[in-house]
C-alpha positions, 0 to 999 in steps of 0.5 A, spaced: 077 389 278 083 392 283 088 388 285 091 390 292 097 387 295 098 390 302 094 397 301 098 396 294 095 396 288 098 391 283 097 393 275 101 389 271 105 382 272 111 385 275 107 390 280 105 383 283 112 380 282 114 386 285 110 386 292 111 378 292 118 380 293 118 385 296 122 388 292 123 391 284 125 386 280 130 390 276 135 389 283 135 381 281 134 381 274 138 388 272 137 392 267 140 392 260 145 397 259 148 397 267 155 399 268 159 395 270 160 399 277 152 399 277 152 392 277 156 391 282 152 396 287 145 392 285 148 385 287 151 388 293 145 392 295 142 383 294 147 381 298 145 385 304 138 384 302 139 376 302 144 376 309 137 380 313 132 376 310 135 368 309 128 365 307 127 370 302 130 364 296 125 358 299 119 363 300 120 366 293 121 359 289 114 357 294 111 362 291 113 361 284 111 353 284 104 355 287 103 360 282 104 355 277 101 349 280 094 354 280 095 357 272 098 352 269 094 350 264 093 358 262 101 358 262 102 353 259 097 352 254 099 346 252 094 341 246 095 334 245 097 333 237 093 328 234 099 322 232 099 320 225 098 314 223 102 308 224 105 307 216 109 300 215 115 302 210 113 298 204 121 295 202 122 296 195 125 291 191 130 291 185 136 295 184 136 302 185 137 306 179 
């Protein structure tokens, strides 16, 4: 089965974060190795993107928390653990040797 996302197909997890964003998520996260001149130009490049779009952080955090909220149990994947038995200490009586 294909996914689509506004005429675009979507493969992997970051091909979806990617269109949800509206943007490669290298330019938030960056990449390992950048320079420091080439950091500077990617946040400055998300500045610009944040002052034309100021709803962007919200919509993004909504998008998250559903995405969450609807596969937490496949996120998570969370098992209770059996609890022990409740075991009274014995104390012990006489001097220690």
């Amino acid at each position: 089965m294909r996914s689509y996302i506004s005429g675009h197909q979507a493969v992997t997890s970051n091909d979806f974060i990617e269109l949800a964003l509206g943007t490669p998520v290298e330019l938030w996260l960056g990449v390992e190795g950048e320079s420091e001149m080439e950091r500077a130009a990617r946040l400055d490049a998300a500045r610009d993107i944040l002052a034309d779009n100021p709803a962007m952080p919200d919509d993004a955090i909504r998008i998250a928390a559903t995405a969450i909220e609807e596969h937490a149990a496949e996120l998570f994947n969370v098992v209770p653990l059996a609890r022990p038995a409740d075991r009274t200490r014995r104390a012990r009586k006489g001097a220690a040797a």
